[in-house]
C-alpha positions in Angstrom: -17.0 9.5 -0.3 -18.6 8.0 -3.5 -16.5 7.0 -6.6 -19.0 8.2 -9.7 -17.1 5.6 -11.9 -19.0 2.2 -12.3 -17.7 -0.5 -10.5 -17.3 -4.2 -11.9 -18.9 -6.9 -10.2 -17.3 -8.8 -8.1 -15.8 -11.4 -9.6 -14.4 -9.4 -12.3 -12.9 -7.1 -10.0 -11.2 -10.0 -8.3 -9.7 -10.9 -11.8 -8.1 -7.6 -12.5 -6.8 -7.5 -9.2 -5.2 -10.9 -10.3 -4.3 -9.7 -13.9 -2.4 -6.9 -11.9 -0.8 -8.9 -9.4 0.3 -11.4 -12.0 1.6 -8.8 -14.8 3.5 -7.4 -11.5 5.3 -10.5 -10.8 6.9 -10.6 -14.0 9.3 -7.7 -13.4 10.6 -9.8 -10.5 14.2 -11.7 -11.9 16.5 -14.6 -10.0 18.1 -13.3 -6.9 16.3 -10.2 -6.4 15.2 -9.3 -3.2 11.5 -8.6 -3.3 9.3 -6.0 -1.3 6.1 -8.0 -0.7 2.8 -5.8 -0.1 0.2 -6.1 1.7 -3.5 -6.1 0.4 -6.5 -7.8 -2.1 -4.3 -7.3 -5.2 -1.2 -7.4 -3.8 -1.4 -11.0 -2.6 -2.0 -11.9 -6.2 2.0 -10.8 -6.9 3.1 -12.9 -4.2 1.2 -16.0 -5.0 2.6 -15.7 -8.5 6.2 -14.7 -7.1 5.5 -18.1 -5.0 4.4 -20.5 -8.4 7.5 -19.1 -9.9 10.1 -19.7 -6.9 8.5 -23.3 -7.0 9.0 -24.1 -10.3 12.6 -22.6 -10.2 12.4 -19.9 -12.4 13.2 -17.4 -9.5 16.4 -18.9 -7.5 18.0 -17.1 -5.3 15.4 -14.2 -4.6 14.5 -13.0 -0.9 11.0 -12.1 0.2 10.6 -8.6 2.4 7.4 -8.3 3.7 5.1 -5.4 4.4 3.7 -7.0 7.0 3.2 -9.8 9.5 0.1 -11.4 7.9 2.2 -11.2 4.8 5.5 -12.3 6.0 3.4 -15.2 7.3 1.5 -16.2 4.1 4.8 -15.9 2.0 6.9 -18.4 4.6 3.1 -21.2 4.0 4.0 -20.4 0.0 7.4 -21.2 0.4 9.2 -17.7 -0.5 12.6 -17.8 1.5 11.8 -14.2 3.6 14.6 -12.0 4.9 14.2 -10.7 8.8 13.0 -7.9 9.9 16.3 -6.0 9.8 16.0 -5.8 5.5 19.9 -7.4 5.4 19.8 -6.1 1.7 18.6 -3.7 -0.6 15.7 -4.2 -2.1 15.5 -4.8 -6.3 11.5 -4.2 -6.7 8.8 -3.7 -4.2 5.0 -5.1 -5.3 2.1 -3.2 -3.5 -1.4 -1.7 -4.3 -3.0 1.0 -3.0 -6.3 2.9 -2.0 -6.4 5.5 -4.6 -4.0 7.1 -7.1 -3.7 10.4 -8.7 -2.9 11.0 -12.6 0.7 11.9 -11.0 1.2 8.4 -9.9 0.8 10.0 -5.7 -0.8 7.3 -3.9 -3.0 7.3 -0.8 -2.3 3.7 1.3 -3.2 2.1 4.6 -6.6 0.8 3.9 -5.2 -2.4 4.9 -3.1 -0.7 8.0 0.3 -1.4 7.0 1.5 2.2 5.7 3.9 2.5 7.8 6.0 -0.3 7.0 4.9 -0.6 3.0 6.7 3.1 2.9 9.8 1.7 5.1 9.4 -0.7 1.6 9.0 1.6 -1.4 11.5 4.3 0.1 14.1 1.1 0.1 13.4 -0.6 -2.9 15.1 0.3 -6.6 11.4 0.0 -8.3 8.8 0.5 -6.3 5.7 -1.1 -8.8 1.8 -0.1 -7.8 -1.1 -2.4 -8.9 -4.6 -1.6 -9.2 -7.9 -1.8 -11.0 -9.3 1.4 -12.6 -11.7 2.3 -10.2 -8.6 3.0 -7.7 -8.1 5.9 -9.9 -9.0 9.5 -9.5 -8.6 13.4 -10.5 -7.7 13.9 -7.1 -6.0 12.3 -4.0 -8.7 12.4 -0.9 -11.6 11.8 -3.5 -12.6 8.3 -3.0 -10.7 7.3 -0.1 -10.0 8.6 3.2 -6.0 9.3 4.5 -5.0 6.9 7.0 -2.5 8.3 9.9 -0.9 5.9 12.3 -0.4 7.6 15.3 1.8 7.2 18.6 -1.0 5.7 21.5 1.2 8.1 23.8 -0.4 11.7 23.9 -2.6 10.5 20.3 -5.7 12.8 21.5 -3.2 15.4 21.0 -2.5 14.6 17.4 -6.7 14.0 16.7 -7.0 17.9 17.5 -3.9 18.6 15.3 -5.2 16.6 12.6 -8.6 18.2 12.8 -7.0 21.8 13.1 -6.1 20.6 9.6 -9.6 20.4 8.4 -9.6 16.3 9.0 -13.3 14.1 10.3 -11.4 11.6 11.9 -12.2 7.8 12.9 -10.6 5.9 14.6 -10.2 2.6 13.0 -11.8 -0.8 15.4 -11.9 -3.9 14.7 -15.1 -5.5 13.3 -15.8 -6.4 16.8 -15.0 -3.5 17.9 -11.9 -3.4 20.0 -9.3 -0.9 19.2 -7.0 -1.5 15.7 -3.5 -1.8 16.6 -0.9 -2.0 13.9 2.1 -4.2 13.3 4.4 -2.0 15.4 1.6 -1.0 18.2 -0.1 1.9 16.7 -2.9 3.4 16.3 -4.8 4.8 12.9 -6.9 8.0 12.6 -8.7 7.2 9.6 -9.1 11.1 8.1 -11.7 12.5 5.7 -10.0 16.1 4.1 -12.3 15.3 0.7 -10.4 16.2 -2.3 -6.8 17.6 -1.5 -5.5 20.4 -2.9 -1.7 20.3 -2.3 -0.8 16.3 -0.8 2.6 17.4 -0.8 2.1 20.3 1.6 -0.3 17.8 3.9 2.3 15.2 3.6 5.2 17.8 5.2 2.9 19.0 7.5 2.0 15.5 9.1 5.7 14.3 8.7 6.4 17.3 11.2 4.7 16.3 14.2 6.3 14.4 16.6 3.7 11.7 17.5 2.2 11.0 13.9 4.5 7.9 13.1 3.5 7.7 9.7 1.0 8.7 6.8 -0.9 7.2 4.0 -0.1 9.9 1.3 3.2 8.3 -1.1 4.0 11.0 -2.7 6.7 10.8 -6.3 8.1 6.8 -4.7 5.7 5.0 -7.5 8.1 4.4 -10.2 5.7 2.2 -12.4 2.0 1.9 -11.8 0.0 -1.1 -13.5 -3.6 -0.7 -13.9 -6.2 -3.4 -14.8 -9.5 -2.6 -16.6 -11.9 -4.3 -18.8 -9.8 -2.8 -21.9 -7.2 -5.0 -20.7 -3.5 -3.8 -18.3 -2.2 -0.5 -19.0 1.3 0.1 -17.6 2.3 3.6 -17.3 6.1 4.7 -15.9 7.1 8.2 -13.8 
């Protein structure tokens, strides 16, 4: 899948990321608890989360991470992080994502955390997206693919349902190779539908079987999305 819009260079798409990131961390207040997300811009938040906690302009607030490299990362920044159990609601959750419809739906799980980033944004008050333009498209499935993470037990049973769906599937390796396994032990099906016509009807369907644990399609739980370009942040509300 190709993306017809032009891309920036490098470094400049590393500083929107950051102007995203940053912007993000300013809806965060003193002793809210804080979904932390996982990913190239969303690090930017929690760094920024992490210079404010320092300086003391954010007592009180909790860190809830997406996941484990994260967790790990905010605990070296010095963010006090809740466990695993979420003891608390969460106020605002911070998290990019892989591509984003003009309705705000989201695909996620490029970075293999969807699982737990929905556990996140379906718990969280605000649930705040951050990208740079060229995560934006006329349709979800257009420049990204739609990462499933799927139950090792009987998963060549869900491949065959996911291609009787119209799905190309990959599954995701390491860059050496070995098998991907996610935070909780899964597997992802990395699958290529092109364009989708109805997400929401994919996204019931795949929430149905018994096996697929979880999918990248987040569908109506952005409540603000923040987007960087070279015209400067644009922040747009559901």
């Amino acid at each position: 899948m190709s993306n017809s819009t032009p891309h920036p260079a490098p470094d400049e798409h590393a500083k929107l990321k950051q102007e995203a990131g940053e912007y993000a961390a300013g809806f965060v207040r003193p002793g809210m608890a804080v979904g932390l997300g996982t990913g190239s811009t969303a690090i930017f938040a929690t760094r920024r989360i992490a210079e404010l906690f320092s300086q003391g302009r954010l007592q009180g607030i909790l860190g809830f991470a997406t996941s484990t490299a994260v967790r790990e990362e905010a605990i070296r920044l010095g963010i006090p992080m809740a466990d695993e159990g979420m003891p608390r609601p969460l106020d605002v959750a911070i998290d990019g994502a892989d591509e984003v419809d003009p309705g705000m739906n989201l695909i996620k799980g490029g970075g293999g955390a969807l699982f737990r980033e929905k556990i996140v944004a379906q718990a969280s008050a605000r649930f705040l997206v951050i990208v740079d333009d060229s995560k934006m498209s006329p349709r979800l499935g257009t420049i990204h693919v739609l990462p499933v993470e799927v139950l090792p037990f009987g998963s060549r049973s869900q491949i065959r349902f996911l291609e009787s769906l119209g799905a190309r599937i990959a599954i995701r390796k390491n860059p050496d190779g070995s098998p991907y396994v996610t935070d909780s032990g899964n597997m992802i099906a990395d699958c290529d539908f092109g364009p989708l016509a109805n997400p929401t009807e994919l996204a019931e369907r795949l929430s149905s079987r018994a096996g697929i644990v979880e999918h990248g399609l987040f569908i109506g739980l952005a409540t603000d999305l923040i987007v960087a370009g070279r015209e400067g942040l644009r922040h747009l509300k559901r």
